[in-house]
C-alpha positions in Angstrom: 189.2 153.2 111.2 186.9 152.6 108.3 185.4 149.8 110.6 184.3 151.9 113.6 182.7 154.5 111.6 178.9 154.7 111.0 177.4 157.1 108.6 174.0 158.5 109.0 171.5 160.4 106.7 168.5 161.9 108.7 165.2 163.2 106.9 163.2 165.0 109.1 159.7 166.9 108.3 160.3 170.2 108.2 157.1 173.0 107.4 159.3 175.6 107.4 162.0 174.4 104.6 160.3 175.2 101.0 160.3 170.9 99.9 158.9 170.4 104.0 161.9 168.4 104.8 165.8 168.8 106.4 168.3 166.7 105.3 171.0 165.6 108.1 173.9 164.1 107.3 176.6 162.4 109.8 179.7 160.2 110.3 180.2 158.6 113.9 182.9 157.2 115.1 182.2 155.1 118.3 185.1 153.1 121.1 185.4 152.5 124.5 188.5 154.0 124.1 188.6 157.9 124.6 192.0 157.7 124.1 191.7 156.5 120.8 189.4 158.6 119.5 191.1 162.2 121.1 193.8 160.7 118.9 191.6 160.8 115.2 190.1 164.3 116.8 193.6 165.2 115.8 194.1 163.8 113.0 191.2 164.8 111.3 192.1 168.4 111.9 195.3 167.8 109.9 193.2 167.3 106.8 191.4 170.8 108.2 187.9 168.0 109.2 186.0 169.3 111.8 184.4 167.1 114.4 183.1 166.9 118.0 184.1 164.8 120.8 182.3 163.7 123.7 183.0 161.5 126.6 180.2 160.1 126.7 177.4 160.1 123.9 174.8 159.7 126.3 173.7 158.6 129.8 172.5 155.4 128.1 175.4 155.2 125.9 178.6 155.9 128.6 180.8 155.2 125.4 183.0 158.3 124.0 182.1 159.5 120.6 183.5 161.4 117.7 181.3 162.8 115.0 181.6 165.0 111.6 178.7 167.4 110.9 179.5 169.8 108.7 179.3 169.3 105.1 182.9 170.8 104.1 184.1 168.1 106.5 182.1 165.2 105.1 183.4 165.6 101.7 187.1 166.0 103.2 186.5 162.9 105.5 184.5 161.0 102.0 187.5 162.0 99.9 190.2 160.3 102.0 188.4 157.0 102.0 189.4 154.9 99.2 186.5 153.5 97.0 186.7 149.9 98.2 183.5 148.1 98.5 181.9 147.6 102.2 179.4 145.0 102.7 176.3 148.1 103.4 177.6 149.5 100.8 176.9 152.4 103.4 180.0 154.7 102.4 179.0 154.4 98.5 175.2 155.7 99.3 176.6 158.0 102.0 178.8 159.5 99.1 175.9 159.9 96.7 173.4 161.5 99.3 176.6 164.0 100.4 177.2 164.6 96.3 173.1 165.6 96.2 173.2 168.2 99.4 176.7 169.1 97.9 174.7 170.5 94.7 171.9 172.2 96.9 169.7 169.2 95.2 168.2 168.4 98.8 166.1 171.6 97.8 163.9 169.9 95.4 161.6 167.6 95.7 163.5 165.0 93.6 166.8 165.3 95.4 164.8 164.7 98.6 163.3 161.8 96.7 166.5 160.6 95.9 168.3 160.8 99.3 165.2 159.2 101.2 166.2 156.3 98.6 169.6 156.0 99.9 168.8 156.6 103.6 166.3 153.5 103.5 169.1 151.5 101.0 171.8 152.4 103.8 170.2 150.7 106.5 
């Protein structure tokens, strides 16, 4: 499962937000099976994780996907993965940057500091 997820951490400029910036932060899971993926819809809201589902993710993309948004869900979803090391090391960066917005530090300058670090070590 761990596999076909992909985690994201967006920074977008922002005038309106008191540090200029929004922090985004994502988990995608992508197949070209629907079926499969209706079937983790399900099972994440077992655990009580929100996520959306679409058929298709885009007219480019015609493949279903299933993503987690929220932030309550992200650190459900983060706490059932076990802390074994991925070759991004994307779920260990993802975790850190989740921690930061967990603690409101994505409202200071240094928080968004830090997360832009992981975002550009995640890649």
């Amino acid at each position: 499962m761990l596999s076909l997820a992909k985690t994201e951490i967006t920074v977008q400029r922002e005038e309106r937000r008191g540090v200029g910036f929004a922090v985004r932060l994502a988990v995608h899971f992508r197949a070209s099976n629907f079926e499969f993926l209706e079937s983790l819809h399900r099972t994440l809201l077992q655990y009580q994780i929100e996520s959306n589902l679409k058929p298709e993710e885009s007219k480019n993309r015609r493949h279903p996907i299933l993503s987690v948004r929220k932030v309550d869900s992200l650190l459900k979803l983060v706490d059932l993965i076990p802390l074994l090391p991925d070759v991004l090391n994307q779920w260990d960066n993802f975790s850190q940057a989740l921690e930061v917005v967990e603690y409101r530090g994505h409202l200071t300058q240094e928080g968004i500091e830090e997360i832009i670090e992981l975002k550009e070590a995640n890649k």
